[in-house]
C-alpha positions in Angstrom: -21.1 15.5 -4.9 -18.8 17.6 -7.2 -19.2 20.9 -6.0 -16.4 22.9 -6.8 -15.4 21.1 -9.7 -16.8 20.1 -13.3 -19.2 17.3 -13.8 -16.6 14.1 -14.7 -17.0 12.5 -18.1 -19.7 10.0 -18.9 -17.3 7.0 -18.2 -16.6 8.7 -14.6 -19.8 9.5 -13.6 -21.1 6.3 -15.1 -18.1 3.9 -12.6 -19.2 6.7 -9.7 -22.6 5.6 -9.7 -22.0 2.1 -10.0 -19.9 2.1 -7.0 -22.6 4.5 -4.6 -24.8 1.5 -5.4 -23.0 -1.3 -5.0 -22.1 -3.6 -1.7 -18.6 -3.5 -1.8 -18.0 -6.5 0.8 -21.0 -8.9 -0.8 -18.3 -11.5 -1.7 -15.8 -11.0 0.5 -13.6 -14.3 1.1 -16.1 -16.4 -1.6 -14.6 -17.7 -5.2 -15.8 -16.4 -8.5 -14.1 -17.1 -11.8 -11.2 -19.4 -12.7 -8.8 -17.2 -14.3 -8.1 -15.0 -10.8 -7.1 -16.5 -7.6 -9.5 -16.2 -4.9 -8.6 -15.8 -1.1 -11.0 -16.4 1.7 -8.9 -15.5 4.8 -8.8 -11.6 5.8 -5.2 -12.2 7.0 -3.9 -13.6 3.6 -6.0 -11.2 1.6 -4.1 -8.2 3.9 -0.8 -9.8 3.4 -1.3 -9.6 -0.3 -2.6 -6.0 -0.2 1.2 -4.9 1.6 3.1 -7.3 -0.5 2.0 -5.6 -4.0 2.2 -1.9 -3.3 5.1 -1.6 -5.5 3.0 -3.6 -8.2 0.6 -0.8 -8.0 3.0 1.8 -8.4 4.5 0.8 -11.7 0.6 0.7 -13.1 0.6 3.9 -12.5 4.0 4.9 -13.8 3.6 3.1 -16.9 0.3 4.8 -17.4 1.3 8.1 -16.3 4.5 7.9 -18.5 2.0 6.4 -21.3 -0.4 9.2 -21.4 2.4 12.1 -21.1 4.0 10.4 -24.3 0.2 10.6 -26.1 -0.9 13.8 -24.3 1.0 15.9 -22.6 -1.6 18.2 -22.1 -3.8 15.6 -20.3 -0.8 14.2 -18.7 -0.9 17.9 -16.7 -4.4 17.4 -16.1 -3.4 14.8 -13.6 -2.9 16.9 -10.6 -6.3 18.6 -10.9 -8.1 15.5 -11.5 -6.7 13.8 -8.2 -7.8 17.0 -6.3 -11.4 16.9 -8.0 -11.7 12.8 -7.5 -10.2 12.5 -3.9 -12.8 14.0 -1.8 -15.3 12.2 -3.5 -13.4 8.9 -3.3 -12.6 9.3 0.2 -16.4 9.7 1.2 -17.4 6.5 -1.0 -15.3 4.8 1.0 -16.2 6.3 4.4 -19.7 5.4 3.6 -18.8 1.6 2.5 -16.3 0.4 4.8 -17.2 2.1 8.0 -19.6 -1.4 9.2 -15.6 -2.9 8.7 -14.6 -1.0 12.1 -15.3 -3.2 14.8 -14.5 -6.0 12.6 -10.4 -5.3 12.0 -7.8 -3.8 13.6 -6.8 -0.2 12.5 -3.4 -1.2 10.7 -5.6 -3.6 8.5 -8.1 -0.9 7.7 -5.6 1.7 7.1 -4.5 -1.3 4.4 -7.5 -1.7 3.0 -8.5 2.0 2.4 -5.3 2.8 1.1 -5.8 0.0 -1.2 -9.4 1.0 -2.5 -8.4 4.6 -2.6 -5.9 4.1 -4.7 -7.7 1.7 -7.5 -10.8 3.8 -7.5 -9.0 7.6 -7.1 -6.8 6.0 -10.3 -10.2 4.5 -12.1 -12.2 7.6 -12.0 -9.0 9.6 -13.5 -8.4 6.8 -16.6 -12.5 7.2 -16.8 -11.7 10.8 -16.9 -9.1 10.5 -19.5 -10.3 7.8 -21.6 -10.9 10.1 -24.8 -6.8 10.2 -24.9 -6.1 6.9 -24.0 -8.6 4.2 -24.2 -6.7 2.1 -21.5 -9.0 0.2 -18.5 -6.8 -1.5 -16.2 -7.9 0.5 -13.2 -11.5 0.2 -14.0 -11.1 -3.4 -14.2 -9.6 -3.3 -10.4 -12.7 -0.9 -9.6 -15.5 -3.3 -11.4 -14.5 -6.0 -8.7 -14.9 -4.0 -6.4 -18.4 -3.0 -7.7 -19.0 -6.8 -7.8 -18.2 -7.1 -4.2 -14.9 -8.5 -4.5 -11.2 -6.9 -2.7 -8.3 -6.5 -5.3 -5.5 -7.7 -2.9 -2.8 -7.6 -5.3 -1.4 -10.3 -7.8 0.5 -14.0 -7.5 4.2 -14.4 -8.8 2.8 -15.8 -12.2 0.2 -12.3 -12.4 -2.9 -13.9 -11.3 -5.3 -11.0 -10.1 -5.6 -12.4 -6.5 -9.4 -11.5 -5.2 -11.3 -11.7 -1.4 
C-alpha cells in the first residue's frame, strides 16, 4: 500500500488498519452517545457537511500554525506527508463508499468524499506527527468513522453532529 514512500508511524499504520477493516456506513442515520448530536436524514447530514467547511479549515490552521510554532521542521514535513497519505486515502475510500453510488446523487457524494478525505488524509498526518505534538482531534473525527458513523460537521453550541 505505501510503495514509494516510508512505512508511516505506529499510530498511522495502526488508524490505517483500523479503517481497511471497518464498515464505514454500519451506523449511518442511527444514534449513539449523548454528548454528540445524531442525524438520521442523508439530506440534513449533507447540509451539515457544506455548512462547516470553514469549521474544518481553522482545525487545520490552528494545528498547522501549532505544530510550525513547536516544530518547524515537522511543520515542513507537511507537504510530503499529504503526497505520501493521499493516494492511500483516496483508495480507502474508493473501496468503502463505492456501494454509495446508486444510492446518491453525484454532488452529494462529491460532499461526502471530500469530507472523509479530508478528516482521514488530516488523521493519518497528526498520527504521523504525534511524537511532536501529541494532539488527536482528527483521529477523533476518523475513530467515528471507524465506528461506522459520518462526521457531518458541528451545531452552533459545538456539538460534534454524527449520521
Amino acid at each position: 500500500m505505501f510503495r514509494g514512500f516510508r512505512k508511516p508511524a505506529n499510530k498511522a499504520a495502526d488508524l490505517l488498519a483500523r479503517l481497511e477493516s471497518s464498515d464505514w456506513m454500519a451506523r449511518w442515520g442511527r444514534g449513539g452517545a449523548n454528548n454528540l448530536r445524531f442525524v438520521s436524514d442523508w439530506e440534513e447530514a449533507v447540509r451539515f457537511i457544506g455548512q462547516s467547511s470553514g469549521a474544518m479549515q481553522e482545525l487545520q490552521g490552528q494545528y498547522t500554525a501549532r505544530l510550525y510554532s513547536i516544530s518547524p521542521r515537522s511543520h515542513k514535513r507537511w507537504n510530503g506527508l499529504v503526497d505520501q497519505f493521499k493516494p492511500v486515502v483516496e483508495a480507502l475510500i474508493d473501496s468503502k463508499l463505492t456501494p454509495m453510488a446508486r444510492e446518491y446523487s453525484l454532488d452529494e457524494l462529491r460532499l461526502v468524499r471530500a469530507r472523509v478525505a479530508w478528516i482521514l488524509l488530516h488523521a493519518l498526518i497528526e498520527a504521523e506527527l504525534f511524537d511532536v505534538m501529541q494532539t488527536n482531534q482528527f483521529g477523533e473525527l476518523a475513530e467515528h468513522i471507524v465506528s461506522g458513523h459520518l462526521p457531518c460537521g458541528w451545531t452552533n453550541d459545538q456539538n460534534l453532529v454524527l449520521y
